[in-house]
C-alpha positions as CSV (number, residue, x, y, z in Angstrom):
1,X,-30.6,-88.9,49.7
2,X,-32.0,-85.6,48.6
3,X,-30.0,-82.6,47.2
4,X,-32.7,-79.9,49.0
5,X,-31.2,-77.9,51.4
6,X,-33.2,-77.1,54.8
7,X,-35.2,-73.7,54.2
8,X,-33.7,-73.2,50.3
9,X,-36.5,-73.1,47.8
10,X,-36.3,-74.7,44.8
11,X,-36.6,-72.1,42.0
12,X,-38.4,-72.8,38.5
13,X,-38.8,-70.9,36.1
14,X,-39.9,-70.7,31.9
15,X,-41.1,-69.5,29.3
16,X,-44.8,-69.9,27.4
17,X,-43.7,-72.9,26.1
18,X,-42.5,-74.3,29.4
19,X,-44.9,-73.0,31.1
20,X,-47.6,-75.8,31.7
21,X,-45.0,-78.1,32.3
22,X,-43.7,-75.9,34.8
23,X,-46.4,-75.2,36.3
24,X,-47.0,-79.5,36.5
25,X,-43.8,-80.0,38.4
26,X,-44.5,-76.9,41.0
27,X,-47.5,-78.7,41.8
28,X,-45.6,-82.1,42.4
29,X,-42.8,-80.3,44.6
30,X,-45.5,-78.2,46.8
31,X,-47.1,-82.3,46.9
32,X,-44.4,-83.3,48.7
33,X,-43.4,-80.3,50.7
34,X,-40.6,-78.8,48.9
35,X,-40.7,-75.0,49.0
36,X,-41.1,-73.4,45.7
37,X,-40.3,-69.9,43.8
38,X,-41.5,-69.2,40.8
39,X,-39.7,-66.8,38.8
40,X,-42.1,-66.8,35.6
41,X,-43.5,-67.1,33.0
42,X,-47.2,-66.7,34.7
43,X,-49.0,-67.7,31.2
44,X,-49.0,-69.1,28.0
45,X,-48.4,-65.9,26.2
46,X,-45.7,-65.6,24.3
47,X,-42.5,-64.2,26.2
48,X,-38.5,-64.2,26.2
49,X,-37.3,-67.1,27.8
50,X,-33.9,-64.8,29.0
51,X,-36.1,-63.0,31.0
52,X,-37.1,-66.1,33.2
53,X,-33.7,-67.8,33.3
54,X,-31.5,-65.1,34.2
55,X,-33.6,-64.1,38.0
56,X,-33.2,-68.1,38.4
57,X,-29.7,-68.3,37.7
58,X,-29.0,-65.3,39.5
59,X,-30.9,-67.3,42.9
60,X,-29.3,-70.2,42.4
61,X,-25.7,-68.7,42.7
62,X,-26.8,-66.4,45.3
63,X,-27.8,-69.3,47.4
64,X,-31.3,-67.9,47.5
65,X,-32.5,-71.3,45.8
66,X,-31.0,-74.2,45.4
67,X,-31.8,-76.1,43.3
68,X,-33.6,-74.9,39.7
69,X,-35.9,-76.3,37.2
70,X,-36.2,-74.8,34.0
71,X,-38.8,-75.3,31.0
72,X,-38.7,-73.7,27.5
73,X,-40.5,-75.9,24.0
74,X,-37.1,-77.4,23.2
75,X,-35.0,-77.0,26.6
76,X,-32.1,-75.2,24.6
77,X,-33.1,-71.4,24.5
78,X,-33.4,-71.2,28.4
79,X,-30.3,-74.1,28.8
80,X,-28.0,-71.6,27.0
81,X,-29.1,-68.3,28.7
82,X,-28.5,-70.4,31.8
83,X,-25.6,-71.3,31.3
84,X,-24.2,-68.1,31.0
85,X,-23.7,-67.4,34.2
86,X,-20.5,-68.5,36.1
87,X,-21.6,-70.6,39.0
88,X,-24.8,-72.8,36.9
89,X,-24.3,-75.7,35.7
90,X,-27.8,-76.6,33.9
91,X,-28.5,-79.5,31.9
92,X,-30.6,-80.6,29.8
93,X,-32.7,-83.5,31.1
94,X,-35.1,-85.7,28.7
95,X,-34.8,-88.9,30.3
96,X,-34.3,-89.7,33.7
97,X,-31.3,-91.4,33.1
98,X,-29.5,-88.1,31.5
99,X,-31.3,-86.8,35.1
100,X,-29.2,-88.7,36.9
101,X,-26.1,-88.6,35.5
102,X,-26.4,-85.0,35.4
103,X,-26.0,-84.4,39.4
104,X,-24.1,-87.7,39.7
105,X,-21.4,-87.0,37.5
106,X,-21.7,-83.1,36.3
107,X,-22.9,-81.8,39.5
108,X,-25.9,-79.9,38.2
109,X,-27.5,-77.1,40.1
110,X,-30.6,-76.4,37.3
111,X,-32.4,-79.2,35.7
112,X,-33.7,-78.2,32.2
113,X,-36.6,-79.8,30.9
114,X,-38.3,-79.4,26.8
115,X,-41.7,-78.6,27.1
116,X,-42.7,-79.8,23.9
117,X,-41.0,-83.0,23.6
118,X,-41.5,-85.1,26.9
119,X,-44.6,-85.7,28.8
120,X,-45.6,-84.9,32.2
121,X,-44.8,-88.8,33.8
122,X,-41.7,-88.7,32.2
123,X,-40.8,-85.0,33.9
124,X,-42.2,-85.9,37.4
125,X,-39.3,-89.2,37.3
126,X,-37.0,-86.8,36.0
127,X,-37.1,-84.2,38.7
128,X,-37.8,-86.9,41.4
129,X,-34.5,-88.4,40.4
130,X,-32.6,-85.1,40.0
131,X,-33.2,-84.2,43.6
132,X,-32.3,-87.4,45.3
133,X,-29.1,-87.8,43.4
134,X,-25.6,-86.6,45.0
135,X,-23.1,-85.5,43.2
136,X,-20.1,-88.1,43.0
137,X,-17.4,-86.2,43.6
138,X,-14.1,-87.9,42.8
139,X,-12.3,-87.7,39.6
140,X,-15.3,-85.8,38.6
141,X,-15.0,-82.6,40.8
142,X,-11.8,-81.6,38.9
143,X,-13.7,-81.4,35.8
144,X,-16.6,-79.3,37.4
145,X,-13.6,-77.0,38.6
146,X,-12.2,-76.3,34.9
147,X,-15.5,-75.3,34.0
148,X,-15.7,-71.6,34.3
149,X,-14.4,-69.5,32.2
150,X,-10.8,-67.8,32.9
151,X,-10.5,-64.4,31.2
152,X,-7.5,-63.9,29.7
153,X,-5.7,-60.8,29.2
């Protein structure tokens, strides 16, 4: 069963070194009829990953897209800046089996992908098998709800 939610995009964004992957697996989702935004990089000039990942994250928590795919060369740079904000949970996906297991068991809202270190096949199966996997639930949502961060004073 699929994860996409009835008129929700599914956001994507990266940097230059994400970038022609990204722009690989907008042209599989728009394939099978998923509605798309694309929050950057347009190029493979040399930008700031941060500046792609934050107007995703902020979309995804909004509701405005749900879910997100993210690209940088090594997956890390854009994975942490994601990560920053409260309500994402991104992981970093390199096999399809770290694709599942990231919705099944961490409930994953933004799939991160390394540009330089996997190849196109291997990101399609990864992304196929990302949005048709539910989350669990179980003795697994109690971990996702210790997750954020408590301020303390």
């Amino acid at each position: 069963m699929s994860i996409l939610k009835k008129n929700i995009p599914v956001g994507l964004a990266s940097d230059h070194a994400g970038f022609e992957m990204k722009q690989f697996i907008k042209k599989f989702l728009i394939e099978k009829g998923i509605e798309i935004k694309d929050f950057g990089t347009s190029s493979c000039e040399s930008v700031d990953y941060p500046d792609f990942a934050h107007p995703l994250a902020d979309a995804v928590e909004s509701g405005e897209c749900y879910p997100g795919f993210a690209f940088c060369g090594s997956g890390n740079g854009i994975n942490m800046t994601l990560n920053k904000h409260q309500k994402i949970r991104a992981a970093l996906c390199w096999n399809e089996e770290i694709g599942k297991l990231a919705r099944l068991h961490n409930d994953a809202n933004i799939c991160v992908m390394p540009g330089r270190f996997i190849k196109d096949e291997d990101a399609k199966k990864i992304a196929e098998i990302f949005l048709n996997t539910e989350f669990e639930g179980g003795r697994h949502q109690k971990r996702i709800d210790k997750i954020p961060c408590k301020i303390k004073k």
